[in-house]
C-alpha positions in Angstrom: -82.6 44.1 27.6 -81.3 47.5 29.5 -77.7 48.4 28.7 -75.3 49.9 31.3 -74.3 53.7 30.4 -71.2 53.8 33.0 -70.3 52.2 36.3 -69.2 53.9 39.6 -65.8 54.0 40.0 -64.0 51.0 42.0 -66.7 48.3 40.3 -65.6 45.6 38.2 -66.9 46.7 34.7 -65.0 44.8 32.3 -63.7 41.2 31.6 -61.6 39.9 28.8 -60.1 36.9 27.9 -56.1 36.2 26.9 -55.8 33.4 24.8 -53.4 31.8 22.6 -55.8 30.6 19.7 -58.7 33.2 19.6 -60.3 32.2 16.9 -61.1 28.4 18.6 -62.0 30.3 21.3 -64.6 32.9 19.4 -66.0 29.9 18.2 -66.6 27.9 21.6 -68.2 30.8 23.1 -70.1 32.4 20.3 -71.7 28.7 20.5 -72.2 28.3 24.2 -73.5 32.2 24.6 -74.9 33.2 21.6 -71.8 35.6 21.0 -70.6 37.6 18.3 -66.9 37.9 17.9 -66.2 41.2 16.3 -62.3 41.8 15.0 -61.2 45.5 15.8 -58.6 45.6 13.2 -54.6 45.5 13.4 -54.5 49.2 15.2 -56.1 47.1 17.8 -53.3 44.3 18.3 -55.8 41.8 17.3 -58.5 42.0 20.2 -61.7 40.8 19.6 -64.6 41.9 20.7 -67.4 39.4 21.8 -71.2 41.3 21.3 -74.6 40.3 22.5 -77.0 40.9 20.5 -74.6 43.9 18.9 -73.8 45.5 22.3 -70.1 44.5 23.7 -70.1 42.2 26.5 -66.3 40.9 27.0 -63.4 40.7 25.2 -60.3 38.5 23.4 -57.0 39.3 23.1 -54.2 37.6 22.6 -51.3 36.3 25.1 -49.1 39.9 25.8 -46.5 37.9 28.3 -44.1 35.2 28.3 -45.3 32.1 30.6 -49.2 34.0 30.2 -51.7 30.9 31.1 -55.1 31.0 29.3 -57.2 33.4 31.7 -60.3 35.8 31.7 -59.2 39.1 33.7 -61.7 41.1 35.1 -61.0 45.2 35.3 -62.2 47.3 38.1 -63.5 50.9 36.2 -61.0 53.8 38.0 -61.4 57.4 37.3 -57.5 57.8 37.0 -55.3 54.6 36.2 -52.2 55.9 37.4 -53.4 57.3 40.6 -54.7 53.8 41.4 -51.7 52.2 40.1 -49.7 54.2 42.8 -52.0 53.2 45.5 -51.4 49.4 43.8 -47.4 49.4 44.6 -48.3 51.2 48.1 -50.6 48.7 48.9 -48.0 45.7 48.0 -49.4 44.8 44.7 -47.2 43.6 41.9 -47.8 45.4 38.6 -47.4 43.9 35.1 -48.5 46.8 32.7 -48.1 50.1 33.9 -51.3 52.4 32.7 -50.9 52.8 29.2 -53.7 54.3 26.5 -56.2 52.0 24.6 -56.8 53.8 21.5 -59.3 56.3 22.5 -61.4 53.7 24.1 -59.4 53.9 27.8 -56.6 53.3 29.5 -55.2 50.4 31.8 -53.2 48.7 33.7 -52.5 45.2 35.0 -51.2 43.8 38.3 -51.2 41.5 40.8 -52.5 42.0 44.6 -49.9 40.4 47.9 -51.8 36.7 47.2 -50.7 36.9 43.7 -54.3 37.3 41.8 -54.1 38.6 38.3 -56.6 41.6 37.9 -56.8 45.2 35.9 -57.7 48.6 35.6 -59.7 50.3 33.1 -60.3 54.4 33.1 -62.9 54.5 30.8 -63.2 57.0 27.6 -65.1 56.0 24.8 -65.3 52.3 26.0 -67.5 52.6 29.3 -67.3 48.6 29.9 -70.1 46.3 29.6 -72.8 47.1 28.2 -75.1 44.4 29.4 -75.1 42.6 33.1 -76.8 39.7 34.3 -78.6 38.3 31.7 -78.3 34.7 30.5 -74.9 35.6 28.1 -73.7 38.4 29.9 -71.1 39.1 32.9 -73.0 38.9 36.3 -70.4 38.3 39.1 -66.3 38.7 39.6 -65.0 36.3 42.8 -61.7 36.3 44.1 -60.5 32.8 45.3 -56.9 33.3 47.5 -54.9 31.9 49.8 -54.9 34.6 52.1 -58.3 36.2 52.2 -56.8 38.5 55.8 -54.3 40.4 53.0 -56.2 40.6 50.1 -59.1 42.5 52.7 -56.4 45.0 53.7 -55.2 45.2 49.6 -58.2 46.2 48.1 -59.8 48.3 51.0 -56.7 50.4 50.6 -57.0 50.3 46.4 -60.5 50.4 46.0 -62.0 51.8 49.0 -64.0 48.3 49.1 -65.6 46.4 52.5 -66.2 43.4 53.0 -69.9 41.4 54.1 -68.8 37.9 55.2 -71.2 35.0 55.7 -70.7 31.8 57.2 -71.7 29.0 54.7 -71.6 25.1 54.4 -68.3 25.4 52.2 -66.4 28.4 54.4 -67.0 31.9 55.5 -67.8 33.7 51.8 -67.2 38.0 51.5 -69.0 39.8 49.5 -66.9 43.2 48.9 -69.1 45.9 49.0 -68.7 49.5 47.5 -70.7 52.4 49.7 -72.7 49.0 51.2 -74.1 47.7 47.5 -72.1 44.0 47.1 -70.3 44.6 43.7 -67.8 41.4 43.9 -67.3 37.8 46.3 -64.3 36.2 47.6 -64.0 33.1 49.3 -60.9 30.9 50.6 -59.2 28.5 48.1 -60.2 25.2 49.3 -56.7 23.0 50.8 -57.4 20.9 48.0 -56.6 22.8 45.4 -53.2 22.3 44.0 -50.4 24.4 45.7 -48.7 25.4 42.4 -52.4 27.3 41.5 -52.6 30.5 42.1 -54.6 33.0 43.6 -57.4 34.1 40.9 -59.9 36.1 39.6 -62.8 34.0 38.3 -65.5 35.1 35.9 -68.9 33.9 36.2 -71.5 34.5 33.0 -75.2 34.3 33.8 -77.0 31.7 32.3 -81.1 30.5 32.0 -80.0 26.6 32.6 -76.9 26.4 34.4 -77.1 22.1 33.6 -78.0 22.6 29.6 -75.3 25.1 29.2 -72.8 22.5 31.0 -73.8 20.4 28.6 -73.7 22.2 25.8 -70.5 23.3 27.0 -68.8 20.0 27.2 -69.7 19.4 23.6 -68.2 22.1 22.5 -64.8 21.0 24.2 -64.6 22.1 27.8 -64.2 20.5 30.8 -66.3 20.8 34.4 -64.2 21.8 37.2 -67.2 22.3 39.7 -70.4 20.1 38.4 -73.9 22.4 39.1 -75.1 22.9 42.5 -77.3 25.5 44.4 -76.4 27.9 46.1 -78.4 30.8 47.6 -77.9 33.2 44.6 -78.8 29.8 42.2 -77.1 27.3 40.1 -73.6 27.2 39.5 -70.7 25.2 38.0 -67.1 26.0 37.2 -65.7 25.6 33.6 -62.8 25.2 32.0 -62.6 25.9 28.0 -60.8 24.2 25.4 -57.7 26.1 25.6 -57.6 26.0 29.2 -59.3 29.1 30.9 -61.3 29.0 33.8 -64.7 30.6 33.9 -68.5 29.9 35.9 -71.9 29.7 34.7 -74.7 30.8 37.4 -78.5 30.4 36.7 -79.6 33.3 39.0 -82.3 32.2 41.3 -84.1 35.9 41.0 -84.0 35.8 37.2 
């Protein structure tokens, strides 16, 4: 299983999980992924984080804000946090943390884009991000789902130098954003059936080997399914939601 050194700046390297109750949650997905959830100590603020096979795959931390839901965040590796912070508030972004220092592992910042998507920064040090992708257990794809998919283009052209590659599928027209042509991201239209009080959101999608046993599994540990499994072209998918409420997808890639 190859690990990942570093990642080119502007790629999503990073996800993490806010949660109110981190030890229920260590527990669900340490039993649906074969996670181990390591506690970094009280310097840390009480972040967890979750290892494969002893490399660091994601994160836990808990709730920082008032009126925080339950969410994973993804984080988009930057060689300077406050440089692309700027370009953030140029851009129209709305920013919750300004960059502030991690330790010696990196430093971040969180904010918003104009449809009102949660995402971060990270300007790796020691902490690079990931250190395993697209195996069953690991991060292997970050979609955006917005109202507004005309603005959020513009947005993250303009803070991330990113394209877009749309396709026309049975669902909707679906972008993947691209970073000097390689596709590093998706983002697709929020269907009009989708609640108007939720917002526009990052969602997190884990590679799995059985995208219907780990469903199952999945639902009796305490989630709920939000999107039962289909196939798409990349494989088999379904959308999740855990036991304390955050959303996140399972995807059995078809190339694996």
């Amino acid at each position: 299983m190859p690990t990942v050194e570093s990642y080119q700046p502007g790629t999503p390297s990073w996800v993490d999980l806010a949660n109110p109750d981190l030890a229920s949650s260590a527990v669900f997905y340490s039993s649906l992924f074969g996670w181990e959830a390591v506690e970094l100590g009280p310097e840390a603020g009480g972040y967890r984080m979750f290892e494969l096979g002893g490399t660091p795959v994601a994160g836990g931390a808990p709730i920082m804000m008032e009126g925080q839901p339950p969410a994973w965040t993804t984080y988009v590796s930057v060689d300077d946090a406050d440089q692309t912070i700027a370009k953030v508030k140029s851009a129209g972004g709305m920013v919750f943390v300004e960059p502030m220092d991690v330790l010696d592992v990196g430093r971040m910042a969180v904010f918003a884009d104009p449809t009102g998507a949660a995402i971060a920064l990270w300007q790796p040090k020691a902490h690079k991000g990931a250190g395993i992708i697209n195996e069953p257990g690991a991060l292997t794809w970050n979609e955006l789902n917005t109202r507004d998919t005309a603005a959020a283009t513009a947005f993250y052209r303009d803070v991330f130098g990113w394209g877009t590659d749309v396709n026309a599928t049975p669902a909707g027209d679906y972008a993947q954003w691209t970073l000097d042509g390689r596709p590093i991201g998706g983002m697709m239209a929020m269907p009009a059936d989708v609640p108007a009080e939720v917002p526009s959101f990052w969602l997190t999608y884990f590679a799995t080997a059985d995208c219907d046993a780990t469903v199952a599994r999945a639902t009796e540990l305490g989630a709920t399914v939000t999107v039962s499994p289909m196939d798409i072209v990349p494989g088999r998918f379904s959308v999740l939601t855990d036991p304390q409420g955050a959303i996140f997808a399972v995807i059995a890639l078809a190339s694996a």
